[in-house]
C-alpha positions in Angstrom: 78.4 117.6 101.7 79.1 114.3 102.9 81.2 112.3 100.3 80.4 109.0 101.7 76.6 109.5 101.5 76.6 111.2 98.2 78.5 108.0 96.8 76.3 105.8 98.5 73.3 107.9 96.9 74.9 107.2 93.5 76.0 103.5 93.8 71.9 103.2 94.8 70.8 104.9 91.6 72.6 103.1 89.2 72.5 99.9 90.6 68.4 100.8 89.6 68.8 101.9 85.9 68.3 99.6 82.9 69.1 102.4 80.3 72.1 100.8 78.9 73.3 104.2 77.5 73.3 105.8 80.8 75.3 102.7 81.8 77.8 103.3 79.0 78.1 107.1 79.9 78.8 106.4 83.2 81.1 103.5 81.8 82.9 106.4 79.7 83.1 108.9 82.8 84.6 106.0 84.8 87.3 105.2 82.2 88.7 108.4 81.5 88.8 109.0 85.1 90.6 105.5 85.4 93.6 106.9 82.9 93.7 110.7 84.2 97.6 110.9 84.5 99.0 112.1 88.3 99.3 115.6 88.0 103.0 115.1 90.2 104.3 113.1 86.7 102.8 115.5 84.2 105.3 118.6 85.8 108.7 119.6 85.3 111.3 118.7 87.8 112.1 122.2 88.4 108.6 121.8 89.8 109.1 119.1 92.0 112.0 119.9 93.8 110.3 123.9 94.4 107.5 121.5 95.5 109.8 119.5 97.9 111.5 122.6 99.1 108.1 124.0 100.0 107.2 120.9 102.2 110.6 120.6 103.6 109.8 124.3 104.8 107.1 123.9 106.0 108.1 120.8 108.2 110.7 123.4 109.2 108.7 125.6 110.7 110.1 127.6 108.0 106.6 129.4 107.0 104.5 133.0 107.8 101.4 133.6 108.2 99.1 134.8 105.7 98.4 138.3 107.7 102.1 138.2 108.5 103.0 138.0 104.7 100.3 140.4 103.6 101.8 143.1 106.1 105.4 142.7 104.5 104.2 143.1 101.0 101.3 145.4 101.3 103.5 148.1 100.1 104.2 146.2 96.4 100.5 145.7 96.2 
């Protein structure tokens, strides 16, 4: 799927519609979109910083393979 297209699609169909209910659904849609809080300030900072810790490890070089991993705790499994 190309994003860019299917947005162009979009912005082409409802620049055609004269329902003005559609238009006040897709007013609705675009407001509570517009007020979605970031997910990074609904978590706890426990959260964050295991978050950060990640990153930093990865950035490290500090990270396995998912074969790798899978091979070291097959036996828990």
């Amino acid at each position: 799927m190309n994003i860019q297209l299917e947005k162009l699609g979009l912005i082409e169909w409802i620049s055609k519609i004269n329902d003005s209910s559609i238009i006040e659904k897709i007013r609705k849609i675009h407001d509570e979109y517009a007020v979605t809080p970031n997910w990074w300030d609904e978590i706890s900072r426990q959260e964050k910083e295991s978050i950060k810790r990640g990153l930093k490890d990865i950035a490290e070089g500090k990270v396995h393979i998912h074969e790798t991993a899978k091979q070291v705790y097959e036996k828990y499994l």
